[in-house]
Structure formats: structure tokens, C-alpha cells
N, C-alpha and C positions, 0 to 999 in steps of 0.2 A: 811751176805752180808753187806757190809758197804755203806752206803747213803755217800754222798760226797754233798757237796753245788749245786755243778755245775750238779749234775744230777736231784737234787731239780729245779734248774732253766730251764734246759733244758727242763724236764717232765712240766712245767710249763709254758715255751712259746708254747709249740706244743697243749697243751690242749687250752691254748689263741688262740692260730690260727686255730685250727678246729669248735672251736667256733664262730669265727670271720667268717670263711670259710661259716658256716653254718648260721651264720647271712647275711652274704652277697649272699648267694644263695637263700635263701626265698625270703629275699629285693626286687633278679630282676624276681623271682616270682609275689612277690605283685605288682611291679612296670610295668612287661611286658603284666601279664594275661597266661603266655607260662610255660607248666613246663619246659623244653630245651633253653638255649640260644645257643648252639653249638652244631653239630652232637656227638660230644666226649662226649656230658652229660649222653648220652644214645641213642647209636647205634640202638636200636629196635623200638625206639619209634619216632626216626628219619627216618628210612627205614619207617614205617607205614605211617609217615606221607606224603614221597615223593611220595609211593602208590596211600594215601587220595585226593592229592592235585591233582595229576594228573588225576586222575578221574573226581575230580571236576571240572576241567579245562574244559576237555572233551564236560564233562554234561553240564556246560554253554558255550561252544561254540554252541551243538545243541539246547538250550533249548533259547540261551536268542541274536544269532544269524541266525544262519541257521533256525529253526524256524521261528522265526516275515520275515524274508525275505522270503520265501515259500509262508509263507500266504499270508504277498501283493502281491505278484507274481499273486497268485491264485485269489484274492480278488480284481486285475484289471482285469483278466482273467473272471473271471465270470462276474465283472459288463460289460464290453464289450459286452457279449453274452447275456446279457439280455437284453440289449439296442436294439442286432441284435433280439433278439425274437420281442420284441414291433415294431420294425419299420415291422417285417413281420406280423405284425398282421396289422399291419395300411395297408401294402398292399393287405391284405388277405380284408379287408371292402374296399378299392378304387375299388377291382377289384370286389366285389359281386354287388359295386354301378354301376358300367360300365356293367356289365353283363344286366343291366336294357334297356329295347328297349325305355323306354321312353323319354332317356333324349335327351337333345337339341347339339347343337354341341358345345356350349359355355359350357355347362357342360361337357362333354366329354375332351374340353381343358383345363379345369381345375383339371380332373382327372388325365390326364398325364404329366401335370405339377408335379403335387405332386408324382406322381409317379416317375418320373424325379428327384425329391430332394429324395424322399428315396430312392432310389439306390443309389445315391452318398453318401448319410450319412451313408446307412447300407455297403458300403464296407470303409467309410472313419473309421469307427469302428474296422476294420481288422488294422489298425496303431496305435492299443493301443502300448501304451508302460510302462514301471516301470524302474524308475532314468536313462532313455532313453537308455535301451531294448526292445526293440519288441517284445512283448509278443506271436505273432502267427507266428513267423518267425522261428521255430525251432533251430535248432543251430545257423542258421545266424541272432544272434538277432542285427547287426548293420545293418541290411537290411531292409526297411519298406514292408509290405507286397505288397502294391500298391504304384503304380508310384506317386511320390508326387510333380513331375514337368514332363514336357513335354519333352520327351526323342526322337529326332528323328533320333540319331545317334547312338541308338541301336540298332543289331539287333542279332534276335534270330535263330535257328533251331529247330524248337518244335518235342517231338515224343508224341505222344496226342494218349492214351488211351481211348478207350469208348467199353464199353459191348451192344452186340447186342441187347441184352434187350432192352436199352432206344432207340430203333429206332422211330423216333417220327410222328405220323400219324399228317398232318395239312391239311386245306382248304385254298383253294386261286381260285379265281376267275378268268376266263380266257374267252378269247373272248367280254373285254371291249375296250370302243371307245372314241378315243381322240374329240376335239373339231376339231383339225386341219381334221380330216376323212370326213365333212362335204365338204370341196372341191377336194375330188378325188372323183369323176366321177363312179370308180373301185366298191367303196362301195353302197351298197345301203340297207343297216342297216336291213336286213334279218336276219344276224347268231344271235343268241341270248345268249348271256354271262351264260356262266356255270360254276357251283363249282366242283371243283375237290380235290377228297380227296390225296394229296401225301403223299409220303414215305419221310425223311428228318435225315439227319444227321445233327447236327448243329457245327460245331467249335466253341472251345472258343476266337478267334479268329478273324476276317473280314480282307478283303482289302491284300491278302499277299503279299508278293514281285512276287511271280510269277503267272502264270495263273492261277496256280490248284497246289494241294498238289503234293509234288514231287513222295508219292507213297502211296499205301492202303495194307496192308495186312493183312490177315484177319487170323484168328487162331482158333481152334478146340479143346476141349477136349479129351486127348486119354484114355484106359481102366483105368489107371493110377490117373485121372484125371486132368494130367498134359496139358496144351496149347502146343499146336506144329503147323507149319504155314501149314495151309491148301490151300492156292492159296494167289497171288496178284493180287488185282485187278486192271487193265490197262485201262477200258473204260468207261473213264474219259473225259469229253470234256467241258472245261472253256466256259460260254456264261451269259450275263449281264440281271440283274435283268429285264431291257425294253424288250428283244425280248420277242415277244407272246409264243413263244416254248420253256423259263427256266423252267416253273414247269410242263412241258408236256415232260418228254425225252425219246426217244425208250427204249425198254422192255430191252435190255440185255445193257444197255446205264447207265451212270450217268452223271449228269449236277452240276458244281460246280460251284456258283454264287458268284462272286467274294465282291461286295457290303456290303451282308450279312454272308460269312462265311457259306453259307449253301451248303448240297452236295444233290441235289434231284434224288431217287434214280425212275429208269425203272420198270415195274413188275420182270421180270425176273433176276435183278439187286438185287433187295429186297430180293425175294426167297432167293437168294446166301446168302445174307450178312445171313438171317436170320436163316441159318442154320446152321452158325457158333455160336462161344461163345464170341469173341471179335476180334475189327479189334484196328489195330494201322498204324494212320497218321502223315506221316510227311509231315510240308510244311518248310516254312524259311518266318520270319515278319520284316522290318525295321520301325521304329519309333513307340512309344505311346504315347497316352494322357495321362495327368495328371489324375488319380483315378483309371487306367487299373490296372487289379491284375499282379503281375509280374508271368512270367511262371516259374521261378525256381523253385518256392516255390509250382507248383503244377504237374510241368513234366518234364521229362528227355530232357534237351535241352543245348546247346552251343551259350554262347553268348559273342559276339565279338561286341565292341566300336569303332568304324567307327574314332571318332575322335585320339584312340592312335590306329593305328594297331599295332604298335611294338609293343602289349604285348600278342596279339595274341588273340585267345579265349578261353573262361574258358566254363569250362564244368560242367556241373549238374546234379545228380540221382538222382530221385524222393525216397527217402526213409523217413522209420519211424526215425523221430528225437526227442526223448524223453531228456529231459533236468533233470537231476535225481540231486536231492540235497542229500544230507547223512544227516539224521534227526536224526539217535541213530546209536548204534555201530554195524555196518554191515547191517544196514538199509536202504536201498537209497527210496528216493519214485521223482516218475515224475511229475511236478508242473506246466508242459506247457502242453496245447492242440495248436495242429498247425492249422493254415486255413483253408488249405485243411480239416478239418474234421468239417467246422461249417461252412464257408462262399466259396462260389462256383461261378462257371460263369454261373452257371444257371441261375439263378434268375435276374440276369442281362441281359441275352438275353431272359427271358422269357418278362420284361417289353420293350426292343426293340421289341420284337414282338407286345405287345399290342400297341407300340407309329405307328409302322406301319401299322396295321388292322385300326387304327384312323386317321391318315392322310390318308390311301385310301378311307376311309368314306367320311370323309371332303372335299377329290379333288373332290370326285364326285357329291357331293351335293355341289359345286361351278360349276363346269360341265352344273347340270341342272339347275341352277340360270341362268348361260348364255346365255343358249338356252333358257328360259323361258323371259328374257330378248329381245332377239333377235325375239322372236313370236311376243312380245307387240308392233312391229317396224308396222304400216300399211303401209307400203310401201313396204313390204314384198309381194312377188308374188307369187302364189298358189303354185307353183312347190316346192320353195324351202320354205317355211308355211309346206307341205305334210313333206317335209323331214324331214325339224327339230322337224315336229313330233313324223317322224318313231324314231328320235335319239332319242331323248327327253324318247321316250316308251324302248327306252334298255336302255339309262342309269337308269332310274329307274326298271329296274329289276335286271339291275346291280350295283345299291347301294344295294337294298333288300337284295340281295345275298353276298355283303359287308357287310352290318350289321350283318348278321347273320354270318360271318367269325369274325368278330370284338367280337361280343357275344362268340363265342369261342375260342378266345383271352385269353377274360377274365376268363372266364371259366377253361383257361389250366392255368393259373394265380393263380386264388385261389388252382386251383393241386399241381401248384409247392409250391405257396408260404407256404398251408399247410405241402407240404415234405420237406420244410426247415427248415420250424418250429421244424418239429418231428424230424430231424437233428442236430438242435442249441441245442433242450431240450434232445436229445441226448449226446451231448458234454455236457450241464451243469451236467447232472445226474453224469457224469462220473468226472466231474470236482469235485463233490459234494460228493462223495463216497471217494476219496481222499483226501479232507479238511477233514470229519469226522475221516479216519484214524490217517492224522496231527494230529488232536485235541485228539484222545488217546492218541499217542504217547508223545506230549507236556503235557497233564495229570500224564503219568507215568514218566517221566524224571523231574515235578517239582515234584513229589514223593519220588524220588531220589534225586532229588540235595539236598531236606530237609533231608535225611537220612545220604548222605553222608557228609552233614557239621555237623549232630551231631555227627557221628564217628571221623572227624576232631577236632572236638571239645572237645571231650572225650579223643583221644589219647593228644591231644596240649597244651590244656589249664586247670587252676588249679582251685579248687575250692578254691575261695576268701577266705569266710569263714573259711575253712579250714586252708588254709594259713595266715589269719592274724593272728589267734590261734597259730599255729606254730614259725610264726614271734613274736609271744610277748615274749614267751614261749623260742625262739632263744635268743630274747633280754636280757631276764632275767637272762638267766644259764653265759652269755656272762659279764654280770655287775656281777655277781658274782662271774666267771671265776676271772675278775679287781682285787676285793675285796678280794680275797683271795690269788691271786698272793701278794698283797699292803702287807699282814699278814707274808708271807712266808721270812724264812733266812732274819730276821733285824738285828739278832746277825752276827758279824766277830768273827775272830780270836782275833783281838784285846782287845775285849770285855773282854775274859777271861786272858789277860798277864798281871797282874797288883797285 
């Protein structure tokens, strides 16, 4: 085979240029860190990579987003509830110190003051919120839990569930005497004030739009264990906390007192309810105060805005609203506890009860200051001296009998306030069992993200070392590629015509 110049030179530039090729790919080796600059360098290790990367995408979305946002979520969510535990412990000591028969009335008012701020602070705690979400508002996190202004052109349709269970036994005093009873003639201070134990349902509610609940029906367990309605109950009769015969109503009777939201049930009234499993009430409420819990967030109800009617009214189910983040892959975990399952209207109408067993105390121990007042008059005439005697001797068996309602006040005070406690530390355990999960899963995913950047890194990148090796090595064959081309065909044809 004959060699020719030009195939000397040809075999000659391509060895230069695979040289060159080859210096110039190491180069953006050592120069990138990457073995690939282009999917065409290598198809498999490009596919691996789009693999790699997308995994890792993934794993720092839950690990270095979703994540840290869970936690605060959860980490304003429990500090909230611990706040509410402490303020029920501060109530759970106001009410053991009230429970005391010693103290004065000036003490007394200073209980229910304070009692008075922690119930505003312990439900102003139900409007936590994180980057302004509401943290106990279930899905409706732009909705504060409690009214945060004075809303009186709300109004609702509540349907208010309560299990026969809590039907609540209280005392209240009956056959007390005004000062004004001193000039009717009628009286003459014989009857003697007596405690009465009643039967009571309490609404989370007072003061409705109408006289009385629009209706009661009451529900049963069948073989099944399912509720099915067992009767409505009809005899109901609206009457004001003043007449003497609110917490006295006939036996098959119930009395709903408008003031307080309470329904005080008959003997034979009781019987009923208590032979069921739950009753469910509806009434209809226009206007709240500022700190009222909203009812959406705790019962099935319709509520309509007085100032737009055109938009009609919205409607509400009380359901389980779980707020689920996706934390790893096909993982979802719940990061919200809702209201309803840590702050109640109990405990708010448990301290209206105790603010009212203490202002009945207090009216009557001004009562008998008056009349004792009005004794010290010597120009007072025996007749009516005798009388405001006789008064004077029931009010005071009618404070005694006060107090000792007021004592159990307090008494069903430290009840509740201890079952809300066991309820908040409830909600935290459950809040707390959930962080600890997080915190695994956050464990194994920064486990992972360190695994999957050294598979990225292993398929991607080159070893320096290696490669400067190679690069010198490149460099070398390539200058002597030069050098040897520089050598080759310096003779022509002309050389030899001579």
C-alpha cells in the first residue's frame, strides 16, 4: 500500500484533533466539577441524574419546607394550649380560694374579677394564629375562633348537641325577700327561703332571638347502637330569671330562662330527657360580644349577615377538620388540633355561674345592711322594729343558704376546671405524639437527602484528582501530538528534482 503525503497529513490532523477533543473535555471536567456538560455525553448518566435530582428536589421540599412549616404550625398550637392549661390551673386555685366560707366580700370580688380576666385571656388563646392562620379554626383558617369585635348584625341558627349525660344537678335558693316586700301588708315573713336542688341544661348560648328554643328532640340508642329520635319535646314554657317559680317548674314542664340560657327541667321532664342518649336543640341568636366563641366552629348552624341580606345565608356542619401537610412520599400527617377539642363553653359558663352565686351573696348581704340600718333608726315604731326583724332573720338564713350555693359554685368550678385541664392535656398529648412522629420522619428524610446527594454526586461529579492526572497526561500526548506533527512530510517533491 502506498502512503501518499496527504494521507500522512490527514492521519495527522485527526490524531491532533482527538487530542485536542480530549484536552478540551477533561479542561471542562476540571473547570465544571461535572463529568457531563450535555445530555449527549452520556445518556445514562444523564437519565440517572434527572432521577437523582428529582428525588432530591422532592426530599428538600418535605425536609427543608413542609417540615419547618408543620412544626411552627404545631409549636404555636401547643404553646397556645399550654397557656390554656395554666390559665385553668389559675382558675382551678381562684376557685379552691372561693370555696373558702371565710372570706369577706371584698375578697370574694376580687376572685371574680380575676376570674373575669381569665376567661377572656383563656378563650382570647383560641385566636392563635401562624403568618396569620388560625390555628384552631380548622379549615377555615381566615376565620378567628372568637368574635374579635362586637358583631350585632349577625345572626345565627344553632343546632346544639348535648348528651344526656351532662344533665347538670345545681342549687338555687328560692323563697327569698326583696327590701321592697317590707311594705306589702300581704307578706309577713313567715315562709322561710329554701335550697332547691334542680335539674338544668345550660346552652352555650343566653338571651336568644326568641322566647325559647324553636325545638328539643331528644334521641335514643337502637340495637344497632345507632341514635334514632325517640320523642320531641314540646313543654317548654319561656319565664324570666325574677319570677319566684324559674327554677321550680311542674313535674312534666320545662322552664327556659331566657337571661341565662338555661333550660330548668320538671321531675317528670328529667326522667324523660334522662332516659335518652342525646337531645339536640335548636334556637336562632342575633348579635355577639366581642371574645364570644363563634358557633361555626363548634355546631351545625346558618348564619346570615343582617347588614348584606343579598348573599343570603351560609351554612355550617360541624365536622372533623383535619389540616394534613404531605411530610415524605405518600405520607400526609395532621398538624392542626381544632377548638372544639381543647377550649369549650363550658368553662365559660361555669365562671358565669360562679359571678352569679357571688353577686347573689353580695345583694343579700347589702339587703341585710339595710335593714340593719334601718333598725338603728329610734324612731322606729315597735310594729314595724318586730318586722324588720322577722326580715332581717330570713334574709339571713337566706344568705347562709347563699353561701352555701356560692360554695358550690365553686366547688363545680374546680370540677369543670379540673375536666378541662384533663381535655387541654388531652389535646397536647395528642398534639405531642405527632411532633414526635414529625421529628422521625424529619430524621430519616435528612438521612436521605445526605444519601441521595452522594448518589448525585457519584453519578455528576469527577474526581479532581483524578482528573488533573488525566488533564496533564491530556496535556502531554497533545504537545507531542504538535511536535510530531512539526517533524512529519518537511520534505516535497521539489526536494528531490534537482
Amino acid at each position: 500500500m502506498r502512503i501518499t503525503n496527504k494521507m500522512m497529513t490527514n492521519n495527522m490532523m485527526s490524531n491532533i484533533n482527538k487530542n485536542k477533543l480530549n484536552l478540551s473535555k477533561l479542561e471542562e471536567q476540571y473547570s465544571t466539577g461535572k463529568k457531563i456538560q450535555r445530555p449527549s455525553d452520556d445518556p445514562i448518566v444523564t437519565v440517572r441524574a434527572l432521577k437523582f435530582r428529582t428525588n432530591l428536589t422532592e426530599l428538600k421540599q418535605y425536609y427543608e419546607k413542609n417540615i419547618p412549616d408543620a412544626k411552627s404550625w404545631m409549636n404555636v398550637t401547643e404553646s397556645a394550649l399550654r397557656t390554656v392549661n395554666e390559665i385553668l390551673k389559675q382558675v382551678n386555685t381562684y376557685c379552691v380560694q372561693g370555696s373558702n366560707d371565710t372570706l369577706t366580700a371584698k375578697d370574694r370580688a376580687a376572685i371574680v374579677s380575676n376570674l373575669e380576666q381569665m376567661k377572656q385571656q383563656l378563650y382570647q388563646e383560641g385566636n392563635a394564629n401562624f403568618a396569620g392562620r388560625y390555628v384552631f379554626s380548622g379549615f377555615k383558617t381566615d376565620t378567628p375562633l372568637l368574635f374579635t369585635y362586637d358583631e350585632p348584625d349577625l345572626s345565627y341558627t344553632i343546632t346544639e348537641r348535648i348528651e344526656t349525660g351532662k344533665l347538670q344537678v345545681i342549687t338555687k335558693i328560692t323563697g327569698g325577700y326583696e327590701l321592697d316586700d317590707f311594705d306589702d301588708p300581704a307578706i309577713d315573713f313567715s315562709e322561710v327561703p329554701k335550697k332547691e336542688e334542680v335539674y338544668r341544661i345550660q346552652l352555650a348560648y343566653d338571651r336568644l332571638d326568641q322566647t325559647k328554643p324553636d325545638n328539643i328532640i331528644l334521641y335514643s340508642k337502637d340495637d344497632k347502637g345507632n341514635l334514632v329520635q325517640a320523642e320531641v319535646f314540646t313543654q317548654l314554657v319561656s319565664i324570666s330569671a325574677s319570677d319566684p317559680k324559674a327554677y321550680k317548674p311542674d313535674d312534666a314542664v320545662a322552664h327556659y330562662i331566657p337571661e341565662t340560657g338555661e333550660i330548668i327541667l320538671g321531675k317528670d321532664a328529667y326522667e324523660l330527657f334522662r332516659k335518652t342518649d342525646m337531645m339536640e336543640i335548636t334556637y336562632s341568636k342575633t348579635g355577639f360580644e366581642k371574645g364570644s366563641l363563634r358557633p361555626e366552629h363548634y355546631f351545625d348552624c346558618e348564619m346570615t349577615d343582617n347588614k348584606k341580606p343579598e348573599l343570603g345565608p351560609v351554612t355550617y356542619k360541624k365536622e372533623k377538620q383535619q389540616i394534613e401537610y404531605e411530610v415524605n412520599y405518600n405520607q400526609r400527617l395532621a398538624i392542626n388540633t381544632e377548638g372544639s377539642d381543647a377550649i369549650t363553653h363550658e368553662i365559660g359558663r361555669c365562671i358565669d355561674d360562679i359571678l352569679n352565686a357571688v353577686n347573689d351573696v353580695v345583694k343579700t348581704e347589702e339587703k341585710i345592711a339595710e335593714v340593719e340600718k334601718r333598725l338603728a333608726d329610734n324612731n322606729l315604731s315597735e310594729a314595724d322594729r318586730e318586722r324588720y326583724t322577722k326580715m332581717k332573720e330570713q334574709l339571713e338564713i337566706e344568705l347562709a343558704l347563699k353561701k352555701e350555693a356560692m360554695q358550690k359554685a365553686f366547688n363545680n368550678g374546680i370540677m369543670v376546671s379540673n375536666q378541662q385541664q384533663d381535655l387541654v392535656n388531652t389535646a397536647v398529648a395528642d398534639l405531642g405524639s405527632r411532633y414526635v412522629r414529625l421529628e422521625l420522619t424529619e430524621n430519616r428524610l435528612s438521612s436521605q437527602k445526605v444519601d441521595f446527594e452522594e448518589l448525585l454526586s457519584e453519578n455528576e461529579d469527577v474526581d479532581i484528582v483524578d482528573t488533573i492526572i488525566k488533564f496533564k497526561s491530556a496535556e502531554t500526548l497533545y504537545n507531542a501530538s504538535l511536535s510530531a506533527a512539526s517533524r512529519i512530510v518537511q520534505k516535497s517533491l521539489l526536494d528531490f528534482l534537482h
